[in-house]
C-alpha positions as CSV (number, residue, x, y, z in Angstrom):
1,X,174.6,81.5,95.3
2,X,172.8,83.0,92.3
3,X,174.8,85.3,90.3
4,X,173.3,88.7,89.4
5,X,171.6,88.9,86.2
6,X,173.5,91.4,84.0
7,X,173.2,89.5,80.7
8,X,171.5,86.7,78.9
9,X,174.6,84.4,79.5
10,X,174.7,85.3,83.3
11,X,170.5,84.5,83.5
12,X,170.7,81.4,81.4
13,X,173.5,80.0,84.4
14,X,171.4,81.1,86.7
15,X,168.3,79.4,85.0
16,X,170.7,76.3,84.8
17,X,171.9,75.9,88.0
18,X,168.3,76.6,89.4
19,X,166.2,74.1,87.4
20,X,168.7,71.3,87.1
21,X,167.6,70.2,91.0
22,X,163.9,70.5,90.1
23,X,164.5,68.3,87.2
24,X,166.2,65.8,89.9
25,X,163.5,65.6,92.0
26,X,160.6,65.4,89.2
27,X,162.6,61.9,88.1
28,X,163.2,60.9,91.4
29,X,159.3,61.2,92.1
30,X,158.5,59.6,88.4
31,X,160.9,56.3,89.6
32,X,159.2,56.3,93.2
33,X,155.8,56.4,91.6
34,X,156.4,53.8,88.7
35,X,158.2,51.4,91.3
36,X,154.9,51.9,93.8
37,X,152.9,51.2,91.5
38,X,155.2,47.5,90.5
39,X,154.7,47.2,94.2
40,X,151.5,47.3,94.2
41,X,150.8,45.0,90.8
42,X,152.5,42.3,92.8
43,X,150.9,42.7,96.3
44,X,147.3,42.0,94.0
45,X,149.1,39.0,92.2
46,X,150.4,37.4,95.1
47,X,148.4,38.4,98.0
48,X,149.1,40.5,101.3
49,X,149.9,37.5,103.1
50,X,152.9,36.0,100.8
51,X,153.8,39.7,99.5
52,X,154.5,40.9,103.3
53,X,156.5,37.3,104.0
54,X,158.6,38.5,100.7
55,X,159.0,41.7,102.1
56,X,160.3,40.1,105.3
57,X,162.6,37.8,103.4
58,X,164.3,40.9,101.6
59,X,164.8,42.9,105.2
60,X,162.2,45.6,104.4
61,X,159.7,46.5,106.8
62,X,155.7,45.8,105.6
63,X,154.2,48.8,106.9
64,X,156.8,51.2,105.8
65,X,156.5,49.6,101.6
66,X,152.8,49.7,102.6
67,X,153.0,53.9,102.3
68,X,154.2,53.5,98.7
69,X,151.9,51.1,98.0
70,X,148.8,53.0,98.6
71,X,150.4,56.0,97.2
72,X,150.4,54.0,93.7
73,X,146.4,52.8,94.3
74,X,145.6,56.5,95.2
75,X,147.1,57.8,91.9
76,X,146.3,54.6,89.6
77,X,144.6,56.5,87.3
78,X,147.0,59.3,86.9
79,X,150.0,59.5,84.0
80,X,153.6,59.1,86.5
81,X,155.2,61.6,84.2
82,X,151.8,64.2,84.5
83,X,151.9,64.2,87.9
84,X,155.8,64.2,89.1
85,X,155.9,67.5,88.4
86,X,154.2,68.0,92.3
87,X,156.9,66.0,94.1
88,X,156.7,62.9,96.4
89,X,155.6,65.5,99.4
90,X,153.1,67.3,97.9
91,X,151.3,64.1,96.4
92,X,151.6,62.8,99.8
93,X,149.8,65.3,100.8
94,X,146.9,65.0,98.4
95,X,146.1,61.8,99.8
96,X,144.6,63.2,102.7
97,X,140.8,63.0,102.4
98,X,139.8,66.2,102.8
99,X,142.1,66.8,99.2
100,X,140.3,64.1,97.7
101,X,138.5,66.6,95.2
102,X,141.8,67.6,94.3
103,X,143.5,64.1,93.7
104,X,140.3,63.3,91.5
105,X,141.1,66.7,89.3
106,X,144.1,65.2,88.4
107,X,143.2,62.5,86.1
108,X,141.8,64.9,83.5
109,X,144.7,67.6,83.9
110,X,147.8,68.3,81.8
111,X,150.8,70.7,82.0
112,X,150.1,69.5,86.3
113,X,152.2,72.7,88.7
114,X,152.0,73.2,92.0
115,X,150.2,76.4,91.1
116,X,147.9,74.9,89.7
117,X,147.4,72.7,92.5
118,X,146.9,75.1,95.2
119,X,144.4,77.1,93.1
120,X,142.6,73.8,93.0
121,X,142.5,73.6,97.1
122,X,141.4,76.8,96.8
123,X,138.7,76.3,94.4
124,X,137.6,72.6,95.2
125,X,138.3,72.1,99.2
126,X,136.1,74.8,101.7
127,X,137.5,74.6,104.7
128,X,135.1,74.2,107.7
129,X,135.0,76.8,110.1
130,X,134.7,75.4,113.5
131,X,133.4,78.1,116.3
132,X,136.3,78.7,119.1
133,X,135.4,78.0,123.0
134,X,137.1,80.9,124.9
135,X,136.0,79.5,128.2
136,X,135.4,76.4,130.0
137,X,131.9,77.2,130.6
138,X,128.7,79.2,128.5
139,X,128.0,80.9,131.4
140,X,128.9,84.5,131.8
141,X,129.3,87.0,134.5
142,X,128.3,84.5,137.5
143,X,126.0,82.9,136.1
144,X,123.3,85.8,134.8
145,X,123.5,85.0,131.3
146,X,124.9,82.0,128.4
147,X,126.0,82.2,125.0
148,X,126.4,80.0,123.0
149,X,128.8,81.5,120.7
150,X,128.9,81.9,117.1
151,X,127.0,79.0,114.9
152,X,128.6,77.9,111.7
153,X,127.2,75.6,109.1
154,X,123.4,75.2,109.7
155,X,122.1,77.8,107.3
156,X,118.9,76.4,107.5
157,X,118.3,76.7,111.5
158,X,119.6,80.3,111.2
159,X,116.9,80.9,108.4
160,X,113.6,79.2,110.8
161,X,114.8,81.1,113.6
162,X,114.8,84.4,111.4
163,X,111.2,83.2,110.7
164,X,109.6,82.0,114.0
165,X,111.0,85.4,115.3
166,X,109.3,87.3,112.6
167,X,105.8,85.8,112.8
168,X,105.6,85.0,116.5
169,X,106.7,88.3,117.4
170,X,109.6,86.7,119.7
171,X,113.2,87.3,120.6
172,X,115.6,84.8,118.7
173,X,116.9,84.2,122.7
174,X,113.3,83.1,123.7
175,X,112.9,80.7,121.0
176,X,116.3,79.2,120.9
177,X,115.9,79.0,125.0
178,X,112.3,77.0,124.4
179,X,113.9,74.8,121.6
180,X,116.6,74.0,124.2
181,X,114.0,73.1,126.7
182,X,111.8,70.9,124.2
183,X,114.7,69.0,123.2
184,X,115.5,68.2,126.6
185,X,112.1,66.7,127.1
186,X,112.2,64.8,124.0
187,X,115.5,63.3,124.8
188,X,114.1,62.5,128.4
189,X,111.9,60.6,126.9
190,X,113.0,58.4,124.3
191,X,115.9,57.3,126.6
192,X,113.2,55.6,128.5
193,X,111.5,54.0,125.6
194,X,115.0,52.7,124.8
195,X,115.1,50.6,127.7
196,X,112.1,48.4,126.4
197,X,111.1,46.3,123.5
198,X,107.8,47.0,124.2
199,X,105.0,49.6,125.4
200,X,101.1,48.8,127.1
201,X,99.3,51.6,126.8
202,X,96.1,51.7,128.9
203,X,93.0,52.7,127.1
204,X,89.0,53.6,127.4
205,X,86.4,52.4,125.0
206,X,84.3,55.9,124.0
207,X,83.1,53.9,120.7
208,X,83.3,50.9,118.8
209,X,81.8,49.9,115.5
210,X,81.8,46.8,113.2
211,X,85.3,48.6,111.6
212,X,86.7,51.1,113.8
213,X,87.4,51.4,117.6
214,X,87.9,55.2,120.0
215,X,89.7,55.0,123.0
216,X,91.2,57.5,125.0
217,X,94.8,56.6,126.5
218,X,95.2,56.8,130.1
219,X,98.9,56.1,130.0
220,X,101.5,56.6,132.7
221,X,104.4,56.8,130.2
222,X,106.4,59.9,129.9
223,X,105.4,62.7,128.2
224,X,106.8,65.8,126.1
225,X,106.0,68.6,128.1
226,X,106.2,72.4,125.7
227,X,104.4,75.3,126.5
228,X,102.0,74.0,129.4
229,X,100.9,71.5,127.0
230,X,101.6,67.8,127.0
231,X,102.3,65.4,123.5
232,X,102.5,61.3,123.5
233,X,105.9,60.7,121.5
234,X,105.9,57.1,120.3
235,X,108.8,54.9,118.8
236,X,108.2,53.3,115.7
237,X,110.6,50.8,116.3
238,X,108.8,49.4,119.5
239,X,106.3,46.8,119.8
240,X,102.9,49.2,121.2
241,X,100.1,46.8,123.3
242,X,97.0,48.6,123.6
243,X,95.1,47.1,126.7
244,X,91.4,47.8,126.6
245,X,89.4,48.4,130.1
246,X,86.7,46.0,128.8
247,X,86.6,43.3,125.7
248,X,85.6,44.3,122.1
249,X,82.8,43.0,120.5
250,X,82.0,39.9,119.0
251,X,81.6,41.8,115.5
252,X,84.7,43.5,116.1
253,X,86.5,39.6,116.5
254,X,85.2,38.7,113.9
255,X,87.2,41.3,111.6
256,X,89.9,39.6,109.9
257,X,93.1,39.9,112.2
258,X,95.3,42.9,110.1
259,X,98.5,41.0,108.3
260,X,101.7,43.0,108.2
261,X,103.5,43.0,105.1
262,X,106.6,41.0,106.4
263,X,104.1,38.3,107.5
264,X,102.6,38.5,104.0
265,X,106.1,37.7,102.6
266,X,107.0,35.5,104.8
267,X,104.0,33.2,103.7
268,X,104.6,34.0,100.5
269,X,108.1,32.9,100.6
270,X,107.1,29.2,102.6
271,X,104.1,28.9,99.5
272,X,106.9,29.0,97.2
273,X,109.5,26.7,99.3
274,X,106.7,24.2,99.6
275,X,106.6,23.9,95.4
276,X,110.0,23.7,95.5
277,X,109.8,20.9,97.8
278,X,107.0,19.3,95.9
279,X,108.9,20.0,92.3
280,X,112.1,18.4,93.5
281,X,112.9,14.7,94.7
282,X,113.0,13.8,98.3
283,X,114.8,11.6,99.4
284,X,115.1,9.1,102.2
285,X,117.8,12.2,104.1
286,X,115.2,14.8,104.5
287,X,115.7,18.3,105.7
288,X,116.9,18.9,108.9
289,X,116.1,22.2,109.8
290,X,112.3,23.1,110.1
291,X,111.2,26.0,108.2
292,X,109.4,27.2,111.5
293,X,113.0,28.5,113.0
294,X,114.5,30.5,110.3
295,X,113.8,34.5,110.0
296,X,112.6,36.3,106.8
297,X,115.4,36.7,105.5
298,X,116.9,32.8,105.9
299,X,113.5,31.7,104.0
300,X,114.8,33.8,101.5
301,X,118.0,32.6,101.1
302,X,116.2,28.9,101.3
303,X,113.9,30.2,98.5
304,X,117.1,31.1,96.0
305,X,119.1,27.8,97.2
306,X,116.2,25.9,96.1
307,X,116.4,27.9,92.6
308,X,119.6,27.3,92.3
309,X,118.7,23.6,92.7
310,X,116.3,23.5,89.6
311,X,119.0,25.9,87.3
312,X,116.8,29.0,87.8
313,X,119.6,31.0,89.3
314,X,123.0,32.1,88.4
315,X,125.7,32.8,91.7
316,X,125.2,36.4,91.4
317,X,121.3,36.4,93.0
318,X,123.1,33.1,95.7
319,X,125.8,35.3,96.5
320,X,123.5,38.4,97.7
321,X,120.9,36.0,99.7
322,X,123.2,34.3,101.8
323,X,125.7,37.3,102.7
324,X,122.7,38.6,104.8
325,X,122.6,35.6,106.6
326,X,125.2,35.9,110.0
327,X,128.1,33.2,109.7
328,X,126.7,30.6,112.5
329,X,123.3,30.5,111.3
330,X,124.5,29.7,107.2
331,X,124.4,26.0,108.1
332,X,120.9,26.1,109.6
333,X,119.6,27.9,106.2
334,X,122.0,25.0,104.3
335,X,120.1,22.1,106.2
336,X,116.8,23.5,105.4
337,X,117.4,21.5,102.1
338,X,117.5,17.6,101.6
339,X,120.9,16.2,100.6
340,X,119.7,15.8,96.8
341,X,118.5,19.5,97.0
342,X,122.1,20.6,98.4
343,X,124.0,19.2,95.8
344,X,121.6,20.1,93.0
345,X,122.2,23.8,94.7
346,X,126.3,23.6,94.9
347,X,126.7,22.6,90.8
348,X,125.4,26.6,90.3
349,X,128.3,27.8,93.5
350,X,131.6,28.8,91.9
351,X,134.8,26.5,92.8
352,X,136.1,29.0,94.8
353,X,133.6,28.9,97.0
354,X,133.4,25.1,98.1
355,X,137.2,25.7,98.6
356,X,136.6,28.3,101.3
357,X,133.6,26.5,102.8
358,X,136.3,23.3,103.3
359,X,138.7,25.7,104.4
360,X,136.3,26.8,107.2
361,X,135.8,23.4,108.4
362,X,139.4,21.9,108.3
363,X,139.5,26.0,110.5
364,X,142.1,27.2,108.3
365,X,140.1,30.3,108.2
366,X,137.0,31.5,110.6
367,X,135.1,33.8,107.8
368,X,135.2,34.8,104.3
369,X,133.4,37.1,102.2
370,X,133.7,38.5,98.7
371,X,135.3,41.7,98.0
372,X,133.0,44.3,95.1
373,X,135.3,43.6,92.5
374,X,134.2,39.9,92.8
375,X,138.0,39.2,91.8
376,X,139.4,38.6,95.3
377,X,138.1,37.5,98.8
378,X,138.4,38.7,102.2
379,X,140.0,35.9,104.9
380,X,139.8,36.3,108.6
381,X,142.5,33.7,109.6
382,X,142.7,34.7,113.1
383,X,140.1,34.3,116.1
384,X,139.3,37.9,115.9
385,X,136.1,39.9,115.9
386,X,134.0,38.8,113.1
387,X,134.1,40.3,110.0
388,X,137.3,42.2,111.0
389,X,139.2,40.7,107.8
390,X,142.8,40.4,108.0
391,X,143.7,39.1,104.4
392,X,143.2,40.0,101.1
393,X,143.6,37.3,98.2
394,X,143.0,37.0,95.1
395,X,140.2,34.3,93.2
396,X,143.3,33.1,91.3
397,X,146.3,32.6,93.9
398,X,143.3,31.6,96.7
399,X,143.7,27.6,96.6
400,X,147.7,28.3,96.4
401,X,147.0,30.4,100.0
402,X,145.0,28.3,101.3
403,X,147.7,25.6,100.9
404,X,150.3,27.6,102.5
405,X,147.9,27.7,105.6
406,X,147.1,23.6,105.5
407,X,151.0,22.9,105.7
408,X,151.4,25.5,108.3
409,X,148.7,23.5,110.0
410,X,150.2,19.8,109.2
411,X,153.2,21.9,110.7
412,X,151.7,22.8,113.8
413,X,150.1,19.4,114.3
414,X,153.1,17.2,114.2
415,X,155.2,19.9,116.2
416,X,153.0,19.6,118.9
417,X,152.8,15.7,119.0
418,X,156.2,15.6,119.1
């Protein structure tokens, strides 16, 4: 208990015995922090995979170190001593998403309270305010009316309705009740273009001319019906077949056939594949893969490999061509090169990467794919989903990793023949 404060020398105890725990807890959180953060400097070092074994090895429990772990990453860029002040709580706390603005703040502050903190919340983190549902239903008194309750966060609908009331001379009910109703339709309808890849459209010659063509659409396809009138709302995304009640014209034939531009560059791209081809030596292993089955985007990657194969590319522009290319069609794109082209291409591919590609044939690993930092790669070692990674390893400790999973194999192999 406090004493009472009758004189300096009773306040100054009291001062003492007060702060002396808050000092306590400011070191304790300044040692958490600066061991996290040694934690975390050797889970990067060694990888997730042998850093979790370790943790195993020493009794601890991965996903409890884990929490400490990310606490260091989340505060990386903040001084341990700045920010102990707060406490292990509170700068758990911060690491909540919605107090990102707030962890941020911290890297540029000094003399760091929790006062100062909470102003920040204040200041940097607007809390949303979600409307309430009182009932289980909009409806009200059996059914005569609905409300909808109060609307938060969509200025800029509140402001059109203010001005379609205004100008049409309309209740905001009516028009919120008709833009209800037209959405309705709207949705009606592109549910059923969703079920197809592709819409005929019947249509009526009323003129034709050497460059132009008017039809009228006699089209059974759903409409949007608002305000007794009817609109034709068409998916950009579909493939539209207009089917004429009688052939065009010979002069209209004979108009050159309209090129879209993904056709353009797709014959641009096989134009240049074909130089490449001629520039570089054949020999008697040709490609295996016709040019004729691969997308846009596989040409592409074709087009860079071959690049790479006369010393016109560095592995930056390779890397970012073939990670748009899905795992089980990478070998079709690779075979669209001869066996001289291929291993022209793989003298520009970084070691690392003809480790992994080994790795994936021996199955050590079923995909792999570099991290943004370009200083470690993502593993998927088990027969998950793709591209759900479960390993993290660094460029450097990576052919040390992937040895640990070639004896676990070796392991495996002679266990089982045995």
């Amino acid at each position: 208990m406090i004493p009472a404060i009758n004189d300096i020398s009773a306040y100054c105890i009291a001062l003492s015995r007060f702060s002396l725990p808050l000092v306590k807890i400011q070191e304790a959180t300044q040692a958490l922090l600066e061991a996290s953060s040694d934690l975390s400097l050797i889970q990067q070092s060694i990888g997730k995979f042998e850093f979790n074994r370790e943790l195993k090895r020493f009794q601890q429990n991965p996903k409890d170190v884990k929490e400490y772990v990310e606490l260091a990453q989340s505060y990386s860029e903040c001084d341990p001593e700045e920010i102990s002040a707060l406490g292990i709580l509170s700068l758990k706390k911060l690491t909540r998403p919605s107090l990102t603005p707030v962890r941020e703040a911290l890297e540029n502050l000094t003399d760091i309270t929790p006062t100062k903190i909470e102003n920040l919340i204040k200041t940097l983190c607007k809390r949303e305010r979600k409307p309430t549902q009182l009932r289980d239903t909009i409806w009200g008194e059996g059914g005569i009316f609905f409300n909808t309750g109060d609307i938060y966060d969509h200025p800029e609908a509140g402001i059109a309705l203010e001005r379609m009331a205004k100008s049409e001379g309309k209740t905001p009910q009516t028009i919120a009740a008709q833009s209800i109703e037209l959405r309705q339709e709207i949705v009606k309808v592109i549910e059923t273009q969703s079920l197809v890849t592709e819409i005929s459209l019947q249509a009526s010659v009323v003129e034709e001319n050497d460059s132009s063509l008017s039809v009228t659409l006699n089209t059974s396809f759903p409409k949007v019906n608002f305000q007794g009138q009817e609109f034709l709302l068409l998916d950009a995304t579909k493939k539209w077949i207009l089917e004429l009640d009688r052939p065009m014209s010979e002069a209209s034939l004979r108009q050159p056939p309209y090129a879209s531009d993904e056709s353009v560059e797709r014959q641009r791209t096989l134009q240049k594949i074909a130089q490449y081809q001629a520039d570089l030596f054949l020999e008697q292993n040709p490609p295996t893969t016709p040019l004729s089955e691969l997308s846009s985007v596989e040409l592409t990657a074709v087009e860079v490999l071959l690049e790479a194969a006369t010393g016109q590319v560095d592995w930056n522009k390779i890397k970012t061509a073939i990670a748009n290319i899905n795992p089980d069609r990478k070998e079709k794109v690779w075979f669209a090169l001869s066996k001289d082209q291929r291993a022209r291409a793989l003298k520009a591919f970084p070691p690392h990467y003809i480790l992994l590609t080994q790795a994936v044939k021996k199955n050590l690993i079923y995909e792999f794919q570099e991290d943004k930092s370009g200083r470690a790669i993502q593993l998927r070692i088990r027969n998950t989903v793709p591209s759900m990674f479960d390993e993290l390893v660094s460029i450097d400790n990576l052919e040390s990793f992937l040895k640990t999973l070639s004896s676990k194999e070796r392991s495996a192999s002679s266990g089982s023949s045995h």
